[in-house]
C-alpha positions as CSV (number, residue, x, y, z in Angstrom):
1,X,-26.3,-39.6,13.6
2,X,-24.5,-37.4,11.5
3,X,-25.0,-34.5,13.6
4,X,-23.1,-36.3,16.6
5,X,-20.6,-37.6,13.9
6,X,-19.6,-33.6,13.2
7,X,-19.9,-32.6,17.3
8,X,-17.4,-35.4,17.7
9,X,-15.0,-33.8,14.7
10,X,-15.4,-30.5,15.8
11,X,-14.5,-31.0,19.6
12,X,-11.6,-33.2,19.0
13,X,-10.5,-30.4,16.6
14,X,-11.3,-28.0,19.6
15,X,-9.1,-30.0,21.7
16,X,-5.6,-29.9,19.2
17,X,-6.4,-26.4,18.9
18,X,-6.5,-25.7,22.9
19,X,-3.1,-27.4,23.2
20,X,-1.3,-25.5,19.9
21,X,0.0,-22.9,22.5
22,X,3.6,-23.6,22.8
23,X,4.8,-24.5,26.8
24,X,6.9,-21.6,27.8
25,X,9.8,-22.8,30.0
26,X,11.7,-20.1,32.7
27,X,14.9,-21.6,33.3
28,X,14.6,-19.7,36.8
29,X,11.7,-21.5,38.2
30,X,12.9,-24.2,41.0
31,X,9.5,-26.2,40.7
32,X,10.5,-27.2,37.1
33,X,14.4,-28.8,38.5
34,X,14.4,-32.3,39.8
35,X,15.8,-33.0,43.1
36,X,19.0,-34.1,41.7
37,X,19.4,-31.1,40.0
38,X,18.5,-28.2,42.7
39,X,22.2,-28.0,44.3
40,X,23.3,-27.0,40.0
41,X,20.3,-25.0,40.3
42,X,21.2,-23.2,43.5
43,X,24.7,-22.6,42.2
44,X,23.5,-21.3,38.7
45,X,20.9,-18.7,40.1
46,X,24.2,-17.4,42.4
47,X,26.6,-17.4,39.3
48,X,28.8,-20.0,41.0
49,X,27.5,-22.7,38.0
50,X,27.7,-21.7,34.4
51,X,24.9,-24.0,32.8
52,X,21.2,-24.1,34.2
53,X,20.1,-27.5,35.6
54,X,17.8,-29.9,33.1
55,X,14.6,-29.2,33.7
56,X,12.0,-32.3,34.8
57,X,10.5,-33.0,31.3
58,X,7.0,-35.1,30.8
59,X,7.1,-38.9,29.4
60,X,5.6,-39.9,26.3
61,X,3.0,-42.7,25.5
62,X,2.1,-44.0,22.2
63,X,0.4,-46.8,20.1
64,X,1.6,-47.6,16.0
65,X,-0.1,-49.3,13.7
66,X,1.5,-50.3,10.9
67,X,3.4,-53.2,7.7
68,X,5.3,-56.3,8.9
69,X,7.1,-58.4,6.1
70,X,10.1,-61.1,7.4
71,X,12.8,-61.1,4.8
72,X,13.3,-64.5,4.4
73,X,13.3,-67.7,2.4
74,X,9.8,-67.0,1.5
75,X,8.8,-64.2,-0.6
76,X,6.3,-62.1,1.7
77,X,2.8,-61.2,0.5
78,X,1.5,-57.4,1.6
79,X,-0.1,-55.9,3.7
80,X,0.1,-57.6,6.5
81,X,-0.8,-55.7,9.9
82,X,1.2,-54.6,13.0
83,X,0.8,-53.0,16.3
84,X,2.7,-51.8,19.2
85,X,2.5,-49.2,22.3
86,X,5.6,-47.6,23.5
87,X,6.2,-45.4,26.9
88,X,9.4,-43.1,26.5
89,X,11.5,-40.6,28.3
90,X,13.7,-38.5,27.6
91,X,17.7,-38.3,29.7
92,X,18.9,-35.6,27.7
93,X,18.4,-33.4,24.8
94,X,19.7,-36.1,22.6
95,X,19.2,-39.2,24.0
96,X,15.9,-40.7,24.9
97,X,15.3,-44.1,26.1
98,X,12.0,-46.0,25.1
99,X,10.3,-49.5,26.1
100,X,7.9,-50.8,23.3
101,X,5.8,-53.8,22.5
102,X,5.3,-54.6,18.9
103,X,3.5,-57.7,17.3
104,X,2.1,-58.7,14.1
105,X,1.0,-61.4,11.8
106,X,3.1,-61.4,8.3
107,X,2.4,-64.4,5.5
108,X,4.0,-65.4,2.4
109,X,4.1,-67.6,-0.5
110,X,6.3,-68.4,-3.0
111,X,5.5,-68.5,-6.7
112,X,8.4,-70.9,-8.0
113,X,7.8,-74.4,-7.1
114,X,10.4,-76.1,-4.7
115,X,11.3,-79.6,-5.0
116,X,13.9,-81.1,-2.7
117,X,12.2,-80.0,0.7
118,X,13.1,-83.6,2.2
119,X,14.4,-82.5,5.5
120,X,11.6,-80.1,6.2
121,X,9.6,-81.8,8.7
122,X,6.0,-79.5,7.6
123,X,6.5,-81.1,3.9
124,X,8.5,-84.0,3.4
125,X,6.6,-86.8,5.2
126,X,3.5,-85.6,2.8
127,X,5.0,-85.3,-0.5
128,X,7.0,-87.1,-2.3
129,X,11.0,-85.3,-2.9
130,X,14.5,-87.2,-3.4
131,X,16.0,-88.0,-0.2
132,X,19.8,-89.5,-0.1
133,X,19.8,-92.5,2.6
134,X,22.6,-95.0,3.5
135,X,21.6,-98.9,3.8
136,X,23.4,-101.4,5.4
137,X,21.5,-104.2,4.3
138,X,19.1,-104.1,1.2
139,X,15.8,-103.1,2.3
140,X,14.7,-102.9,-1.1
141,X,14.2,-105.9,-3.1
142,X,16.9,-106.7,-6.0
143,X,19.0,-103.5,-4.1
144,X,22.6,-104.6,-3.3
145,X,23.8,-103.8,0.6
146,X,26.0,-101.2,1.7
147,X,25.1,-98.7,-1.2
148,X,23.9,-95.2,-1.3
149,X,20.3,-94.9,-2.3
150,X,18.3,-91.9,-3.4
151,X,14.4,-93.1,-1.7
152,X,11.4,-91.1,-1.7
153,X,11.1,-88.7,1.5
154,X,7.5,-89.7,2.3
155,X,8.1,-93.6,2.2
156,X,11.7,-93.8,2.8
157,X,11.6,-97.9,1.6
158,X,11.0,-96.7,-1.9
159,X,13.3,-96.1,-4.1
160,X,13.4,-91.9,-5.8
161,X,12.6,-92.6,-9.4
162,X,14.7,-89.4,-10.9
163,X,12.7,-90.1,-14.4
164,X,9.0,-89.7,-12.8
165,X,10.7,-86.6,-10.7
166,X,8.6,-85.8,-7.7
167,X,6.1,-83.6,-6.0
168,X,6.3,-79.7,-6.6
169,X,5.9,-77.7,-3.2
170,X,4.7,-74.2,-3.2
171,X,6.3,-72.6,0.2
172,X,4.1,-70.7,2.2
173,X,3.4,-69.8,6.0
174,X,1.8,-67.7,8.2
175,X,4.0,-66.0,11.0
176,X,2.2,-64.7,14.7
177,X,5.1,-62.2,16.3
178,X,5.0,-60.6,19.7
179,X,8.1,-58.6,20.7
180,X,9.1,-56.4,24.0
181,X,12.4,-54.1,23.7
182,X,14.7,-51.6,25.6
183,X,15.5,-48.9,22.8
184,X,17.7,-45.9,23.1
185,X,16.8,-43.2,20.7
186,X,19.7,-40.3,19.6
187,X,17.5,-37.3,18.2
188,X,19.7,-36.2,15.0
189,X,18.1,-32.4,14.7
190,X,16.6,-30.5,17.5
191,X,20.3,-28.5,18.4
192,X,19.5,-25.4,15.9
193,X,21.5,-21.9,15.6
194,X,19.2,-20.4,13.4
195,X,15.8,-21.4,15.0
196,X,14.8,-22.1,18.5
197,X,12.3,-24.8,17.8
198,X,11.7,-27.4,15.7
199,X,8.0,-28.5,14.1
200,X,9.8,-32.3,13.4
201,X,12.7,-34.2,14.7
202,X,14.4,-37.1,13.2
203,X,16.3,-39.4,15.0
204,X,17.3,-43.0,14.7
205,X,17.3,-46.0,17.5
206,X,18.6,-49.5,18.6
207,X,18.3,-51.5,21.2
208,X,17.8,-55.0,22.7
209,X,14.9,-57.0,23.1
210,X,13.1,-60.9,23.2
211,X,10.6,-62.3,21.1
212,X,8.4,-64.7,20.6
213,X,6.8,-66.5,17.2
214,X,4.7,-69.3,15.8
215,X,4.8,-69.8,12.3
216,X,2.4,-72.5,10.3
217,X,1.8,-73.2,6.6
218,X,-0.7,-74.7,4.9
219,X,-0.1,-78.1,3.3
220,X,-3.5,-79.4,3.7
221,X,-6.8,-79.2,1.9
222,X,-10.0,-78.8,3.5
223,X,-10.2,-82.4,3.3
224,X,-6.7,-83.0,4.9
225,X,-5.4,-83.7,2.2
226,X,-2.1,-82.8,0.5
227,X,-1.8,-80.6,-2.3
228,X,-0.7,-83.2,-4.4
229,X,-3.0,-86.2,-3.4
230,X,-5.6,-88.1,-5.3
231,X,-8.3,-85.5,-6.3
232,X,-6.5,-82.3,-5.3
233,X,-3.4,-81.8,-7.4
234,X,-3.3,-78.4,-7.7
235,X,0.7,-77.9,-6.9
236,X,1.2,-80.3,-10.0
237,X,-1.2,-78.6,-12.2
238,X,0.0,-75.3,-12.0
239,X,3.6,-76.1,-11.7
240,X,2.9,-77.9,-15.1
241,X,1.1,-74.9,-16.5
242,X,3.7,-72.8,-16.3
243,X,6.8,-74.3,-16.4
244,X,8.4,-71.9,-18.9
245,X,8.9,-68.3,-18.5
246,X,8.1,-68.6,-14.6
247,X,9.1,-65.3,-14.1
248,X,6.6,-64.0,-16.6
249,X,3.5,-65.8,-15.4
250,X,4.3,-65.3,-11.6
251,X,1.2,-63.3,-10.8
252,X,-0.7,-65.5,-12.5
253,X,0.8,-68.5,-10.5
254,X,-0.1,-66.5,-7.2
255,X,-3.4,-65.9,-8.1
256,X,-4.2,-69.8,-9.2
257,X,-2.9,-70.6,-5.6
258,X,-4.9,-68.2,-3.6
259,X,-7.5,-69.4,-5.4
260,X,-7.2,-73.2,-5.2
261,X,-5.6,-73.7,-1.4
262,X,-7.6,-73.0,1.5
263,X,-5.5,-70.7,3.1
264,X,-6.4,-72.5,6.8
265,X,-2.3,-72.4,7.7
266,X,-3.0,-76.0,10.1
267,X,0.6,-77.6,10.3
268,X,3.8,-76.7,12.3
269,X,6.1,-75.1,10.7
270,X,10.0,-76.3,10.7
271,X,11.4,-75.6,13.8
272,X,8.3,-75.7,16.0
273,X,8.9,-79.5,17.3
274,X,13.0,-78.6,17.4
275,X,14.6,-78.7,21.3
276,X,14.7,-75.0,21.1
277,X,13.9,-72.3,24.0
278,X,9.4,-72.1,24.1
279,X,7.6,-68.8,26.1
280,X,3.7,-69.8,25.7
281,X,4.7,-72.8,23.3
282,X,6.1,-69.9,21.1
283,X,9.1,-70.2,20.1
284,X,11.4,-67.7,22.2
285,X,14.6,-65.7,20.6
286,X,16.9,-62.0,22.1
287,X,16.6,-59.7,19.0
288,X,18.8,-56.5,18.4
289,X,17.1,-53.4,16.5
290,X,18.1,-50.8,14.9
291,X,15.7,-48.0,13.0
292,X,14.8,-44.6,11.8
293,X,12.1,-42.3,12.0
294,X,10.3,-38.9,12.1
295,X,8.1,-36.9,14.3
296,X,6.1,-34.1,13.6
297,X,4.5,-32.1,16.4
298,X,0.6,-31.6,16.2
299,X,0.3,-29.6,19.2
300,X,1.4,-29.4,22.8
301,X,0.6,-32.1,23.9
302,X,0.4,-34.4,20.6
303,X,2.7,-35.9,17.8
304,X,2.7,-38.1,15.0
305,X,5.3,-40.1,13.7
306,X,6.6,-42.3,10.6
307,X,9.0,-45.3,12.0
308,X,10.8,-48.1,10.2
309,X,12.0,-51.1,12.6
310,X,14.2,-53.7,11.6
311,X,14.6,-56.9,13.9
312,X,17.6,-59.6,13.6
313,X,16.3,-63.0,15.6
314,X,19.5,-64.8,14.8
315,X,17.1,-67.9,13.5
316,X,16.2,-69.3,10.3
317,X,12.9,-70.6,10.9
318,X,10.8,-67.1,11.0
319,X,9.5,-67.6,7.5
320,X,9.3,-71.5,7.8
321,X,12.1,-72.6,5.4
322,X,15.9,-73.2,6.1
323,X,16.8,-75.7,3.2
324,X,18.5,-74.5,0.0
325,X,17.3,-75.5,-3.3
326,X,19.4,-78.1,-5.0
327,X,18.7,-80.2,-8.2
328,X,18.7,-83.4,-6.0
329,X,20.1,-84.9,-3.2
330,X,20.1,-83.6,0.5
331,X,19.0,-80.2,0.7
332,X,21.8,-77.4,2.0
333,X,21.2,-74.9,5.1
334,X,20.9,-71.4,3.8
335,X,23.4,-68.8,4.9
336,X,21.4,-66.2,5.7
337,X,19.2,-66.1,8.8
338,X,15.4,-64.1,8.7
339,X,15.1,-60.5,9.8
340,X,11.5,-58.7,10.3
341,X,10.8,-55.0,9.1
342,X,8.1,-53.4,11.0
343,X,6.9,-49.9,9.2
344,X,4.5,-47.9,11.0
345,X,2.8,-45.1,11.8
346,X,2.6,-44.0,15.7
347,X,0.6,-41.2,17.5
348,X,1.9,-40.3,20.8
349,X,1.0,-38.1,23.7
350,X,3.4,-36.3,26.3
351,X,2.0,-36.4,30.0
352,X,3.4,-35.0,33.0
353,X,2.6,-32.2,35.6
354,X,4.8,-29.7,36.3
355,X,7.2,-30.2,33.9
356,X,8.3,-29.0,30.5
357,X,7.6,-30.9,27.2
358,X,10.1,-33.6,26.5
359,X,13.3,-32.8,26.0
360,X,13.6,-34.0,22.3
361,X,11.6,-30.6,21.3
362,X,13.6,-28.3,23.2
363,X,16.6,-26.8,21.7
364,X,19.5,-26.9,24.1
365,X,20.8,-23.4,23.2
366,X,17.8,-21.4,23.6
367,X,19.2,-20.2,26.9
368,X,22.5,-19.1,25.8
369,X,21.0,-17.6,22.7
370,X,18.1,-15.9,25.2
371,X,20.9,-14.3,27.2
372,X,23.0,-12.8,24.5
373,X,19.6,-11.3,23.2
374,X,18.6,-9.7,26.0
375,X,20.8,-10.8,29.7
376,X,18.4,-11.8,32.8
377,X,21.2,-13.5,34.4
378,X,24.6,-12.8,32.8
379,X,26.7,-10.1,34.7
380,X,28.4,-7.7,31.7
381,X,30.8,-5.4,33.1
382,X,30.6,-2.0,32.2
383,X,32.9,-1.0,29.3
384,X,35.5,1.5,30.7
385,X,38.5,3.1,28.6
386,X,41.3,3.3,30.7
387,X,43.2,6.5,31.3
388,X,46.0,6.1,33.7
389,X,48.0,9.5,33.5
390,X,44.5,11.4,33.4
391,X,45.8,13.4,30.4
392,X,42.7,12.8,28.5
393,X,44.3,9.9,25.8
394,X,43.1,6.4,26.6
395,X,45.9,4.2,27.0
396,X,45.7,2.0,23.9
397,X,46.2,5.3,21.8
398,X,49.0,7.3,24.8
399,X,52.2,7.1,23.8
400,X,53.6,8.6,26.5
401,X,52.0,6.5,29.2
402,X,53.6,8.5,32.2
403,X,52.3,12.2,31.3
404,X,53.2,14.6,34.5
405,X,49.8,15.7,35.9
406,X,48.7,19.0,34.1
407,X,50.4,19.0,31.0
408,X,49.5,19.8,28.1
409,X,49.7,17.1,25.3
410,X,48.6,16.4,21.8
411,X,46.2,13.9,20.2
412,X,48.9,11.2,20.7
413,X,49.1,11.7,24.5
414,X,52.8,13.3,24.2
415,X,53.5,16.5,26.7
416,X,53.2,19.6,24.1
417,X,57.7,21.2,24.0
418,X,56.6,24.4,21.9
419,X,60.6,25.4,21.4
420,X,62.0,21.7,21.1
421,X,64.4,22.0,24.1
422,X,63.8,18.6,26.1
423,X,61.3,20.3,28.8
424,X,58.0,20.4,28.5
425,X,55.8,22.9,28.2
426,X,54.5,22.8,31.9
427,X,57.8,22.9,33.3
428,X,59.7,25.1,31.1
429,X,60.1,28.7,32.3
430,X,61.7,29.5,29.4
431,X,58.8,28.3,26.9
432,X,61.0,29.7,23.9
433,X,64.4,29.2,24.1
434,X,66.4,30.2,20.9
435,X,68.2,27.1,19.5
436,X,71.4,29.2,19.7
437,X,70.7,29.4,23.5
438,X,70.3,25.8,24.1
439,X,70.9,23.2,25.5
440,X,68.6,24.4,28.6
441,X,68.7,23.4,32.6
442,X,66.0,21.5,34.4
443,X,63.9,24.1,34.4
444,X,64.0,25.2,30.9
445,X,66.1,28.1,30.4
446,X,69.0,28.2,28.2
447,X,72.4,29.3,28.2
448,X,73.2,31.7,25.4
449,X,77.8,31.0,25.0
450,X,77.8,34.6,24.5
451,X,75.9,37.3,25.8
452,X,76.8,40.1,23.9
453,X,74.7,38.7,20.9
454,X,71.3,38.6,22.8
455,X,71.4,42.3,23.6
456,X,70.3,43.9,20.8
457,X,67.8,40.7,20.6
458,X,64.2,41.7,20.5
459,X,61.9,39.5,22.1
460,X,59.5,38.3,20.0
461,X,55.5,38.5,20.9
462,X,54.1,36.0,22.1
463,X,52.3,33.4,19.9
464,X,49.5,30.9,20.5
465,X,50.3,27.5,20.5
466,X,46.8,25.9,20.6
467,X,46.6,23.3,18.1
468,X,44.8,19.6,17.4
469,X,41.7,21.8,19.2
470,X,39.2,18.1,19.3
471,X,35.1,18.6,18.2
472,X,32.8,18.2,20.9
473,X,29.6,15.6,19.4
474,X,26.3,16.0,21.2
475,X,23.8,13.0,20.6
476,X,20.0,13.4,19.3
477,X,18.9,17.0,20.6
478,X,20.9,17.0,23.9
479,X,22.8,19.4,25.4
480,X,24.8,17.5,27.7
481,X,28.4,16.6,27.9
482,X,29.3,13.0,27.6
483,X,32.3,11.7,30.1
484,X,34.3,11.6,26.5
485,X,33.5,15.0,25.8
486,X,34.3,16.3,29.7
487,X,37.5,14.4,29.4
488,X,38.3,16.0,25.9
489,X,37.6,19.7,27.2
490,X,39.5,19.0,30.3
491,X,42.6,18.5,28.0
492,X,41.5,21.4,25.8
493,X,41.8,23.6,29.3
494,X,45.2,22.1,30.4
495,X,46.8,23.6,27.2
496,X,45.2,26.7,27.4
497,X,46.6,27.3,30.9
498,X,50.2,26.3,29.6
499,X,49.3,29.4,26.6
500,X,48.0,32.2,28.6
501,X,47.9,34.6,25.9
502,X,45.6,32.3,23.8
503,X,41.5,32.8,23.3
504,X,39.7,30.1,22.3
505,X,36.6,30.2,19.9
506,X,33.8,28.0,20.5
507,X,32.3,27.8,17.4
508,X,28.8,25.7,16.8
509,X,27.0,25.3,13.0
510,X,24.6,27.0,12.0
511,X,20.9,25.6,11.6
512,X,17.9,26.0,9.4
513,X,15.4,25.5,11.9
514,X,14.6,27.7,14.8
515,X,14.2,24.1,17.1
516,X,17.9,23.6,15.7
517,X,19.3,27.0,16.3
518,X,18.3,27.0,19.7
519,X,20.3,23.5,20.4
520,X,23.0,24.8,18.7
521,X,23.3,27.6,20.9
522,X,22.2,25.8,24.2
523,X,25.4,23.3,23.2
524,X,27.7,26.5,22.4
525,X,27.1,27.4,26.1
526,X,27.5,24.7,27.9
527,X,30.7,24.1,26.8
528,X,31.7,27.7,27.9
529,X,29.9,26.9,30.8
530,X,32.3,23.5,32.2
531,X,35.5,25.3,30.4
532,X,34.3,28.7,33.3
533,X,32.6,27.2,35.7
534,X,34.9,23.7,36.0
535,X,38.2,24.0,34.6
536,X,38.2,27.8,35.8
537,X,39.6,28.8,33.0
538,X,38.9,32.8,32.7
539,X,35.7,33.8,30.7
540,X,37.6,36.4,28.3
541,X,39.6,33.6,27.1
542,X,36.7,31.9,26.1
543,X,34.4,32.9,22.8
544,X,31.2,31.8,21.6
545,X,30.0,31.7,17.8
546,X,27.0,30.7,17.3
547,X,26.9,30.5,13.5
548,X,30.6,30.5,12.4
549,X,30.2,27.2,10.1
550,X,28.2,25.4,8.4
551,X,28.1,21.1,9.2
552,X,26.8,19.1,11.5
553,X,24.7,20.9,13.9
554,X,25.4,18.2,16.6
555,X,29.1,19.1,16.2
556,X,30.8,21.9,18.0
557,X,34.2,23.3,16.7
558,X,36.8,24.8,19.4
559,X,39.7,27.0,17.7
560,X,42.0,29.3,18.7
561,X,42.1,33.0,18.1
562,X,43.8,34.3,15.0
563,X,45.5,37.9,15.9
């Protein structure tokens, strides 16, 4: 027996641990959209739609067991046992919508006697309490006509003696509650930045539903008699008992009745015999809800969760008792009406083929987050730095935007004027004018006011005028030039061709290694190479250094001769 006992344990354990793998979910699988999501889907998959469609997701079934109490009149006794089943599907991320049965059976009992329960029909015919009543004519012998008389509620001809007092009644009842409701349910914590899934959810609910109760209370021996008859007066006796410090002894006033009533709940309860709306000879009343719970994920396939459930009926009569206590006289309706809590503990199972887990577990921004991680679908356009005067400064750094093709210019995109005279460097055929001999024409040459003092003028030899020479970076151990570095010695060969009597040094770093050295070099010459070969600038204009500083080997240095 015990063998099978530990089979049983171990394939049900078997069974949570085959379902632990969580469902994956491709947002670009059709079979997973409903049918009044495939025209979204269609337009998503051809970038026409930014948001994927919501995928079909599976219902949920469940059964709770659980704690009912009413909060009432009548103090409730615990536990007393609940049940319910639940089917439930998800509309959205958030919002779920569920359809639930729950029933139970709650009793109580109050430990402080109650004496002016007149107008309760379960009680007053059977026990004696004051009841006010208005005679006309004197029923009562010796009793004048026309006055108010306090009479005895189970034989209303009698005078209430006020001095003998009258019966103690210890409330109690016995409620039998079946309930079907519409709930929507708003999940508070399943849309996470930080995580993409969530082992629990909490959420809270309300909704709308009908009910149906029978509630009874035993005022009746085994013998049918009342508590307070001839040979059974146990409400009396312990009422008597303790009649000081009630609060004190009010376990011990419990226990005394449990013991001494029969706890057979025979008679209708107030309200039962009422003209009020019957289902089954129940009584029948709409409730609203509202509740809170949380719902941790076993596997797949399985949760568990932790619910309370409270129920307004709009009615008094749940727990029995309507009637206020009053010293004497007609009793007073209380102002509150009775509400039922309903505390439980649910399993619940998701079913469905075809479709993802529900939608409560899923975190909405898995996609976006996905995308942003690593794009299947997004469309990035390729980053490009624009260059519209192709003189080798991007625009957000050029300021001079319009650069005439071929001209030289500096690291701030402005055409190189060696001798300051307006024109520059690409159009001046003058490229140093003396400042006595400008201003200058269009195409650079100036006009010295008097000749005579430029003919003893020596000419001065020409100068280079390569400066802010850029470094060409090479990534990892590659010798190839980046589109950067291309564009960088394309503007390095533009200003030599506007200083022809400058050499330029291509100078690379030297390296420990022999693995580095040969980089080095192989980097030296390809830059020679494009500056030959490309830009066809002549090759005894260009030098290479292999070992002419010492930094970064992945750096190359270009500088002009010194003469």
């Amino acid at each position: 027996m015990a063998s099978k006992k530990y089979a049983l344990l171990l394939g049900a354990l078997c069974f949570l641990i085959t379902n632990l793998t969580a469902q994956s979910y491709d947002w670009k699988d059709s079979s997973l959209i409903p049918k009044s999501g495939q025209a979204q889907h269609s337009e998503f998959l051809k970038n026409q739609q930014p948001f994927p469609a919501k995928p079909r997701n599976q219902w949920e079934i469940g059964i709770s067991i659980g704690n009912v109490f009413i909060s009432g009149d009548v103090s409730t006794r615990l536990p007393n046992w609940g049940w319910g089943a639940h089917v439930r599907k998800a509309m959205g991320y958030v919002f779920s919508t569920r359809l639930t049965y729950s029933g139970g059976i709650a009793r109580g009992m109050n430990w402080l006697p109650a004496y002016n329960y007149a107008n309760n029909p379960a009680w007053g015919p059977f026990y004696n309490a004051p009841r006010n009543t208005q005679w006309q004519f004197a029923p009562i012998p010796g009793q004048p006509a026309g006055v108010l008389y306090q009479v005895q509620s189970n034989n209303p001809s009698q005078p209430f003696n006020p001095a003998t007092g009258g019966d103690p009644v210890f409330y109690n009842y016995r409620s039998s509650m079946h309930q079907l409701a519409l709930q929507g349910i708003f999940t508070l914590n399943n849309v996470r930045f930080h995580k993409a899934k969530t082992g629990f959810v909490v959420y809270g609910l309300g909704g709308i539903g009908a009910m149906i109760y029978e509630t009874k209370v035993d005022a009746f021996d085994a013998a049918g008699r009342p508590y307070n008859a001839s040979g059974n007066n146990l409400f009396n006796n312990i009422a008597n008992q303790y009649n000081t410090n009630q609060y004190k002894n009010r376990n011990k006033v419990l226990r005394d009745l449990r013991a001494g009533m029969d706890r057979v709940y025979e008679s209708n309860a107030e309200g039962h015999d009422l003209r009020r709306p019957k289902l089954f000879d129940r009584t029948f009343r709409p409730t609203v809800q509202v509740g809170a719970g949380v719902q941790f994920k076993l596997s797949r396939k399985f949760s568990l969760g932790i619910e309370e459930v409270l129920t307004w009926t709009n009615d008094d009569l749940l727990d029995g008792q309507r009637w206020q206590e009053n010293p004497t006289g007609d009793a007073a309706l209380t102002r509150d009406f009775d509400a039922w809590h309903y505390t439980n503990v649910n399993l619940n199972y998701s079913l469905g083929a075809k479709a993802v887990e529900p939608l409560w577990w899923l975190n909405p921004l898995d996609y976006a987050y996905n995308e942003l991680n690593a794009p299947r679908h997004m469309k990035l356009p390729k980053p490009v730095l624009d260059d519209a005067d192709g003189d080798g400064v991007t625009d957000q750094f050029d300021n001079e935007p319009n650069t005439p093709a071929g001209c030289p210019v500096d690291s701030h995109g402005v055409s190189r004027d060696t001798d300051g005279d307006g024109v520059p460097d690409c159009k001046d055929k003058e490229l140093i004018t003396p400042t006595q001999c400008q201003p200058v024409d269009a195409d650079g040459v100036g006009k010295c006011p008097d000749p005579a003092c430029c003919k003893d003028r020596v000419a001065p030899e020409p100068t280079c005028n390569l400066v802010d020479l850029p470094s060409i970076n090479f990534t990892g151990g590659s010798a190839n030039l980046s589109a950067e570095a291309k564009a960088l010695l394309g503007s390095v060969a533009t200003n030599m061709r506007g200083n022809p009597e400058c050499k330029l040094i291509v100078c690379g770093s030297a390296a420990k290694s022999k693995s580095g050295q040969a980089a080095g070099q192989k980097r030296v010459d390809a830059i020679v190479k494009y500056l030959v070969e490309v830009q066809g600038i002549s090759a005894d204009r260009v030098i290479a250094q292999y070992d002419c500083s010492e930094g970064d080997p992945s750096v190359v240095e270009l500088r002009a001769e010194k003469k």
